[in-house]
N, C-alpha and C positions, 0 to 999 in steps of 0.2 A: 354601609356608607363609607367606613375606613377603603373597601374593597374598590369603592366605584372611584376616590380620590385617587387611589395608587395607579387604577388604567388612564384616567385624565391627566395626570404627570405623563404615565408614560407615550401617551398618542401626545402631548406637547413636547416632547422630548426628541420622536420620532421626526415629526413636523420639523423640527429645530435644527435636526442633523441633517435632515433632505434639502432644509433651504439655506445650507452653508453648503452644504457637498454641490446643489447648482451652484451656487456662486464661482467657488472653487474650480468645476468644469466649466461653466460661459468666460472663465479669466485665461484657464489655457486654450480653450476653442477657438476665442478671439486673439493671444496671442501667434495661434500659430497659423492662423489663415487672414495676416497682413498680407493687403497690396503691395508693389512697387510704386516707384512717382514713374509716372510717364513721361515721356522723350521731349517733350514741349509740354511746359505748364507757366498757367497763371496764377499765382497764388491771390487768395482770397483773406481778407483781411478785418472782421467784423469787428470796429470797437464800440456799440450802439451800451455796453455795460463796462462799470467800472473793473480794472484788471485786481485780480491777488496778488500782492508781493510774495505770497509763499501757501503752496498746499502741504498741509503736515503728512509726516510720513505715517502718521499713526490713522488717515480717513479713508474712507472708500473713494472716492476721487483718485485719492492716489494710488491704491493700490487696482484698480483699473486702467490707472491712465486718466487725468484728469480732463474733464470734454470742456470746461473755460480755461483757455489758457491764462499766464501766471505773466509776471513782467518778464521776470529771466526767459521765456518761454516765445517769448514773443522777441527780443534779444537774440539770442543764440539760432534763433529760426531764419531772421534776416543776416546775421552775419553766415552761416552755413548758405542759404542761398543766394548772397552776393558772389561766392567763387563755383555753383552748380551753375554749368552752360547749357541743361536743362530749363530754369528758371529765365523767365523771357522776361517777367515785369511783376509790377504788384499791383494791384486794385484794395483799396481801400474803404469801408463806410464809416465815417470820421463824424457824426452826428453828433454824438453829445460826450463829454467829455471823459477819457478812460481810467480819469484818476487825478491824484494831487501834482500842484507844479512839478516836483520832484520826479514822477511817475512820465509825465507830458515830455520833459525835456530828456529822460531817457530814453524814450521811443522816441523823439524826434531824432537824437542822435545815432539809432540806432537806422531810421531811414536814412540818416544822411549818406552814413557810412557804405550803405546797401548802395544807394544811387552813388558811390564815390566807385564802386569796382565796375558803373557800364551799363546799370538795369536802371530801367525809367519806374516812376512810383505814381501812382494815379490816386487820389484823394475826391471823393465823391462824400455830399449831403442831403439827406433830401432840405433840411433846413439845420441851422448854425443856432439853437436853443429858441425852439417857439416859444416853449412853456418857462424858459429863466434866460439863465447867460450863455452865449456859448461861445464865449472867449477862449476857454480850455482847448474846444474843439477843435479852433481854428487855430489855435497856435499850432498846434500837432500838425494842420492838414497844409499850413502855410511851407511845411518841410520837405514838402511832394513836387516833383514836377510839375505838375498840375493839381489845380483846385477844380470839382464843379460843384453848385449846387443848383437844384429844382428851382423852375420857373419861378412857383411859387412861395420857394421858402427865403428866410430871412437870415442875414448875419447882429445875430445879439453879442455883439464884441464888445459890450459895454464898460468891460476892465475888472476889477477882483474888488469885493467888498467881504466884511464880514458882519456880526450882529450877534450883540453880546446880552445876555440878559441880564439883571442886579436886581437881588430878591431882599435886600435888607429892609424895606419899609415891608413886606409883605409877609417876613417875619416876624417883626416884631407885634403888626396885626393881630399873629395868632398867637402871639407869646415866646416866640423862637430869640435865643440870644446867642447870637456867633460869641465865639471866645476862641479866636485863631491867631495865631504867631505866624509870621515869615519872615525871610532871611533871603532876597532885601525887599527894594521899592518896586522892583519889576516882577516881581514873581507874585503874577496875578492870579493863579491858583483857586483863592480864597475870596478874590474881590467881588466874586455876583453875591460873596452872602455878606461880605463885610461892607461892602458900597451902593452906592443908588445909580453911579454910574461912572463913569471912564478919571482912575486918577491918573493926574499929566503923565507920568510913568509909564503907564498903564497904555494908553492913550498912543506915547508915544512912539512905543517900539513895535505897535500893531499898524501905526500910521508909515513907519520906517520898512517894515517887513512886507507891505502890503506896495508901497511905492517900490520898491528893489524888485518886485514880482513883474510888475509894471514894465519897470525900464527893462529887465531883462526879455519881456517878450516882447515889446517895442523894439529892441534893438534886435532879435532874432527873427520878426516875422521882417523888418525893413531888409535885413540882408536878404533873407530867403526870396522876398516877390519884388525887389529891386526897387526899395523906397526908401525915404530915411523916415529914422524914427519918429522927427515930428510928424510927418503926414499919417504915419501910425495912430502915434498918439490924438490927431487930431479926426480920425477915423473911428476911435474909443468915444473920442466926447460925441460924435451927430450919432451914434449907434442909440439906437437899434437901427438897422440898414434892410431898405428894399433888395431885392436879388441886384434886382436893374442896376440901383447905385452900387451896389458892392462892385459890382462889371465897370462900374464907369471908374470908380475909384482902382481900378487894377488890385482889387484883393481877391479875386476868382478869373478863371482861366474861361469860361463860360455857364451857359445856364441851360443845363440838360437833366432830363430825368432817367434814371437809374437804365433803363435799357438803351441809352443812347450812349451813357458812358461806356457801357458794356460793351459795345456795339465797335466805339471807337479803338478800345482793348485787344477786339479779337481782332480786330483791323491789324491792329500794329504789331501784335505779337505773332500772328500767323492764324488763319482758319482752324489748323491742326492741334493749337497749342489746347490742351484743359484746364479748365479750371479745379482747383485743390487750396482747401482752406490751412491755414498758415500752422495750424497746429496738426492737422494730419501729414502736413509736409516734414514737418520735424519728428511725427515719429516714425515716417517711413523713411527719411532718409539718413538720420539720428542726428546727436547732438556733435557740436564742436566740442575743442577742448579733449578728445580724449586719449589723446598722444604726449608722449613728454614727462618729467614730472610732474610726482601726484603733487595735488593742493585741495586741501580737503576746505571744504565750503560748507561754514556752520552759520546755520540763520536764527536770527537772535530781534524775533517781531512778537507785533503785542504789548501791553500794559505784564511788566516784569512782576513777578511772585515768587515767593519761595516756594520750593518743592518742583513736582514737577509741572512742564510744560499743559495747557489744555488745549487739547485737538478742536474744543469749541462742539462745531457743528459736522458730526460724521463724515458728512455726505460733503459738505467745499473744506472741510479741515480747517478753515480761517480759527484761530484761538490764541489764547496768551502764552508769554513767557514762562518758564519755571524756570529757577537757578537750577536746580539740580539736574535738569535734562541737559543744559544749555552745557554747565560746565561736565559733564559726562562726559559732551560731546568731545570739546577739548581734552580731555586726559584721552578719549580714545585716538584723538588725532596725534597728540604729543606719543602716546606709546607706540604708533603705527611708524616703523620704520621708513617706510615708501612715503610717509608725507615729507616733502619741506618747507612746506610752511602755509600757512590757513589765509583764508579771504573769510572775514565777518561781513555778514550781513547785516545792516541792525536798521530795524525799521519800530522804532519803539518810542513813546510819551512817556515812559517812565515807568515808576512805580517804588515799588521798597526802595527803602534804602540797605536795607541788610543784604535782600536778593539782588540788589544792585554790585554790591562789592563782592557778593561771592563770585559773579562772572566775571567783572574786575580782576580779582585774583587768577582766575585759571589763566586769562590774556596774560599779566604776568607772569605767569609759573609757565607759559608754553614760550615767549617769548627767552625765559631766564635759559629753559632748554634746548636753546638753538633754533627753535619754531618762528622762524615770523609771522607774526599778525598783522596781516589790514583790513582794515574796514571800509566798506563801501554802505555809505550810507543812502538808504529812502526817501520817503516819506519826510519822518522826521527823526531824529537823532534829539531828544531835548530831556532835560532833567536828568532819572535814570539811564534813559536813552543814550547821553552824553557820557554819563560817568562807565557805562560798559565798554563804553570806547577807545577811553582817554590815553590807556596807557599802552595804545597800541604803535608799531610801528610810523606806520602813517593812515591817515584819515581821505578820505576821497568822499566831496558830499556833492549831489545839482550845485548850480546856482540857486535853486530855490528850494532847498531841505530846508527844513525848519529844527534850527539847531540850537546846542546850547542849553539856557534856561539852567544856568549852574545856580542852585540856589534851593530852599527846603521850604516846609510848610507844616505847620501841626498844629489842633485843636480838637473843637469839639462844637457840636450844638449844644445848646441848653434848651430843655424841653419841658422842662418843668411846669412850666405856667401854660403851653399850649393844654400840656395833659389834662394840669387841673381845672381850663373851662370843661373837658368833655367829664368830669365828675374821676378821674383817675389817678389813683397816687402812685408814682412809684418811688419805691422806699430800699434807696442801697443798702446794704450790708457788708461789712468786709471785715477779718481782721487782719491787721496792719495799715498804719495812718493813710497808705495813700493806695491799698487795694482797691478802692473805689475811683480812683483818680478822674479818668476818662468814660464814667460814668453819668448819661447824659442828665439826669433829673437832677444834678446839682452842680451850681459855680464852682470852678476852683479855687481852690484856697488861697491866700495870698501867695502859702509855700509852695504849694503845684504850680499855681502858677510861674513861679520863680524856677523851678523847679523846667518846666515844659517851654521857658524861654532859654533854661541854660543847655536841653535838650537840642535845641535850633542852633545855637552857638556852635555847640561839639560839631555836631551834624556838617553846619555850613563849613565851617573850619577845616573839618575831615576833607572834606570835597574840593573845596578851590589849592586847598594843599598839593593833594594828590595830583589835579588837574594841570598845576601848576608841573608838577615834576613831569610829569606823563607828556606835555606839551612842550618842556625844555624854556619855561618862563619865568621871569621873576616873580614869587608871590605876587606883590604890589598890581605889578601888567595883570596878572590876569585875571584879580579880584576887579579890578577897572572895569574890565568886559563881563564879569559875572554878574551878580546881583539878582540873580533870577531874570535875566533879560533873555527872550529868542533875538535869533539872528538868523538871518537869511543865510543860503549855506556862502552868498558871494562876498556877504558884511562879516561871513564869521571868518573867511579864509585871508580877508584884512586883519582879523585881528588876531590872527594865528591857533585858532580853535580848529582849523582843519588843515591840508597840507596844500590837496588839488581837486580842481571842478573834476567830474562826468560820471559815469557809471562802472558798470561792470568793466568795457575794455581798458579804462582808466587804472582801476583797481586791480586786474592782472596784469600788465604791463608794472606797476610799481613791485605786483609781488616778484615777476621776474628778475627784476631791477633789486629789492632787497634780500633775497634770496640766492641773488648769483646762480641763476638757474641759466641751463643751457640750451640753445633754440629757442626757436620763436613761439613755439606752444606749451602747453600745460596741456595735463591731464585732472579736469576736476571731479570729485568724488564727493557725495552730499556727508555730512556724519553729521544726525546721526543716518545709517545708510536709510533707502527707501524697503519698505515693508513688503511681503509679498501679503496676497490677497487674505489664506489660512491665518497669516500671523496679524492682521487687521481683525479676523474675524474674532478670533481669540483674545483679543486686547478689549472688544467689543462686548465679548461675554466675561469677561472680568480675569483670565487668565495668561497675565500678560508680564507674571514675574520672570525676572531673569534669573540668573547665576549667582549674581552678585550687585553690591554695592553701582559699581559703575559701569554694569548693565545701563545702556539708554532706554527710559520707559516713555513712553507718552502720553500717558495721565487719562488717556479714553475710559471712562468707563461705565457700566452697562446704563447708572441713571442718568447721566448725562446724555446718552444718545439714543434713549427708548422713553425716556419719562420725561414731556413735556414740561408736567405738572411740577416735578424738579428743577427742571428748567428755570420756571419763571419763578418760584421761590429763590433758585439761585441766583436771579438775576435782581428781586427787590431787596434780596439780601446785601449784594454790590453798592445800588442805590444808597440801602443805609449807609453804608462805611462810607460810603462817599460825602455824604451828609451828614457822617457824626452821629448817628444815630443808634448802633447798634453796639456801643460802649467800646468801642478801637479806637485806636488812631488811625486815620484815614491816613493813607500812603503818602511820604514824605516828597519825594523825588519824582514828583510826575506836574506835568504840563496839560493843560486842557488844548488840543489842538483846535484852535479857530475855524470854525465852520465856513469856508470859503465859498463864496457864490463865485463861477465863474466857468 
């Protein structure tokens, strides 16, 4: 028996090494028998799926070469082919939406920029959200030269809502008793378990946030298709729209199905010209930026954790923050001669407070050593999100990041009484009076309590502090604008939470500008660097130690991306902390991002 175990190791052993050693051969086989772009091309343009702001360096996507492109990916591909006199035009499928405002108004900018060097941009649908909104879509497709959609599809432009749930009557049902702190009125965090529905607070700054989304695409589709806002706006309220009216109302260029548009394409650009989709264009013809001073480019997405980074999902790399990979990164940029000076990316709701300020600290400590740092913010920049930020040179967010949310959050469920209808006791133990603390089967004590509100204090106090110096404001100003309140990124740059609107070209242009760099380009360099395929595979099978301390790891490892059944443990595990349930504290400095229909 011992004998027949030791050949089945060894034939899984064998298996194991032939199906890395292919891997390994199909990564250089295909790198070295790339196409060119051809002499006349039309690039193709699919956004029918939400984009990634970031594939980790630690997935197989990446070390292949990623086949869904990334926001930057899609960025850098149009600005590189607005100066190729190969590239004729773009064609677009603009159906449903490719992401968050933040996301939308990048890539719109990033068309503009494209149609501003001479190339026409072609925006095709078969419909604008049959099955919900498609406000998102049509913002984006309103930034193209032309609009078409299908005969017979519809524009559901019906504006941005959100829908919040409040579980405290349905709690207490079972026996569940919220016992949660925050710091302040806005920092809604806690309110589906602490409330039954919307406090005016609460209420207001989702009502605030959601109206600045509004007016910002009201006032950018009116410029775009030569309308003013109100007709926009008054275009939102009769939605959901027939193809025919959306024609009549001048919000589409006409009403063609997909080979018609195509048709009109190859018209315009030439018979001869091909078609080539937008992310094989980019790596056949490579990226911008590589000329010039280095600037090293650290992305810092995800719900923040200490330790390190998680690559998530192998295969699209999508996963969370780790302080310790993030600020790796930086000490390896701060010691890299050839850098001067970093672009953050930070696409992050929050999380620790502890792993919050370690990352914190290295933007200081790279900053202190002649590094500047900017950030260019996502998605959303909010809680944690915010405080990795703060103390950066300067801030660049959309007009509609979802930013801010300076403010804490701490507690617990109390589960006590659910447990004991189901016949179960649990029964703490600890020694030392408050080892038990955040132990969910019992109230805190009047002291904990006291105790876990003077926690909230430190915490809030730390942060509007710090935020306060970071931003060059008076304590008083900036706790005005805190309180746990989001801010749109256009309401936040009123109140001097960020510097300036736009994206990426935003964001190197500043680092240029603080940097005192010379010429008009940069050369940008990802750190931590991108993985070759062997050193994926390896990280994959759990041997992925470095040299040292700050070594960048990426936290893949082998249950995470073979064991399902791990998986989803890990993931009700999440759950509990999130709900107090598994005797933590649930993470201080994080933002529940609104589920935006649009």
């Amino acid at each position: 028996m011992k004998r027949f175990f030791i050949g089945l190791l060894a034939v899984v052993g064998a298996f194991t090494l032939l199906f890395v050693g292919a891997i390994i051969g199909l990564a250089f086989l295909g790198a070295s028998s790339k196409p060119g772009v051809p002499g006349a091309v039309v690039l193709e343009l699919d956004l029918h799926e939400p984009l990634s702001e970031h594939v980790g360096e630690d997935s197989l996507a990446s070390a292949f070469g990623a086949n869904k492109p990334t926001v930057r990916d899609v960025v850098e591909a149009l600005e590189k082919a607005g100066g190729d006199p190969r590239v004729k035009m773009l064609v677009a499928r603009v159906g449903a939406s490719p992401g968050s405002v933040a996301v939308v108004q990048e890539l719109r900018d990033a068309v503009k920029a494209f149609r501003a060097k001479g190339k026409k941009a072609v925006a095709y649908a078969d419909t604008f959200g049959e099955d919900g909104s498609g406000t998102g879509a049509y913002y984006l497709a309103s930034a193209f030269d032309a609009v078409y959609v299908q005969p017979s599809g519809d524009l559901s432009i019906t504006g941005v809502g959100t829908e919040t749930p409040f579980f405290r009557d349905a709690l207490a049902k079972v026996g569940v008793k919220p016992q949660m702190g925050k710091r302040y009125e806005y920092k809604a965090a806690v309110n589906s378990y602490t409330e039954q529905t919307y406090t005016e607070p609460h209420r207001e700054e989702l009502e605030r946030y959601l109206t600045s989304v509004v007016e910002q695409m009201a006032a950018g589709v009116g410029e775009d298709r030569g309308l003013s806002a109100e007709q926009v706006r008054a275009a939102i309220d009769e939605a959901p729209l027939l193809a025919a009216r959306a024609l009549e109302l001048k919000l589409v260029d006409g009403l063609l199905y997909r080979d018609e548009v195509y048709a009109k394409v190859k018209e315009e650009a030439g018979q001869d010209a091909k078609l080539l989709f937008l992310e094989k264009y980019l790596e056949r013809a490579g990226r911008p930026h590589t000329t010039g001073p280095v600037v090293a480019l650290i992305y810092g997405t995800g719900a923040i954790s200490r330790g390190e980074s998680s690559g998530g999902n192998p295969v699209s790399g999508e996963g969370g923050m780790g302080s310790d990979t993030v600020s790796a990164a930086f000490r390896k940029a701060v010691d890299d001669e050839r850098v001067k000076a970093i672009l953050f990316r930070v696409d992050s709701p929050g999380g620790s407070y502890v792993a919050s300020d370690t990352v914190r600290r290295e933007v200081r400590r790279a900053r202190d050593k002649g590094k500047p740092v900017i950030v260019s913010m996502g998605t959303y920049a909010a809680s944690g999100g915010y405080f990795i930020s703060m103390d950066a040179d300067r801030i660049v967010a959309q007009p509609g990041t979802l930013t801010g949310s300076i403010g804490v959050y701490s507690g617990k469920l109390v589960t006590q009484e659910a447990w004991s209808k189901l016949g179960v006791n649990w029964e703490p133990l600890g020694v030392g009076r408050n080892a038990t603390m955040y132990a969910t089967s019992r109230d805190f004590t009047p002291e904990q309590l006291a105790k876990n509100e003077g926690f909230l204090d430190r915490v809030y106090e730390d942060f509007t502090a710090k935020a306060a110096a970071g931003r060059h404001l008076p304590v008083e100003k900036l706790r005005a604008v805190a309180k746990g309140r989001i801010w749109s990124g256009t309401d936040a740059k009123e109140r001097g939470l960020v510097d300036e609107l736009g994206g990426f070209p935003v964001a190197l242009r500043l680092v240029r500008e603080v940097a005192k760099l010379e010429g008009d380009d940069v050369r940008l360099e990802l750190f931590p660097k991108k993985k070759g395929t062997a050193e994926v595979v390896a990280g994959l099978l759990g041997n992925d130690q470095g040299d040292n301390s700050d070594d960048v790891q990426a936290g893949v490892r082998p249950t995470a991306a073979w064991a399902p059944i791990t998986a989803q443990l890990q993931a009700l595990h999440r759950l509990g902390l999130q709900l107090g349930l598994a005797g933590e504290r649930p993470r201080v400095l994080s933002t529940p991002v609104p589920e935006t229909s649009w």
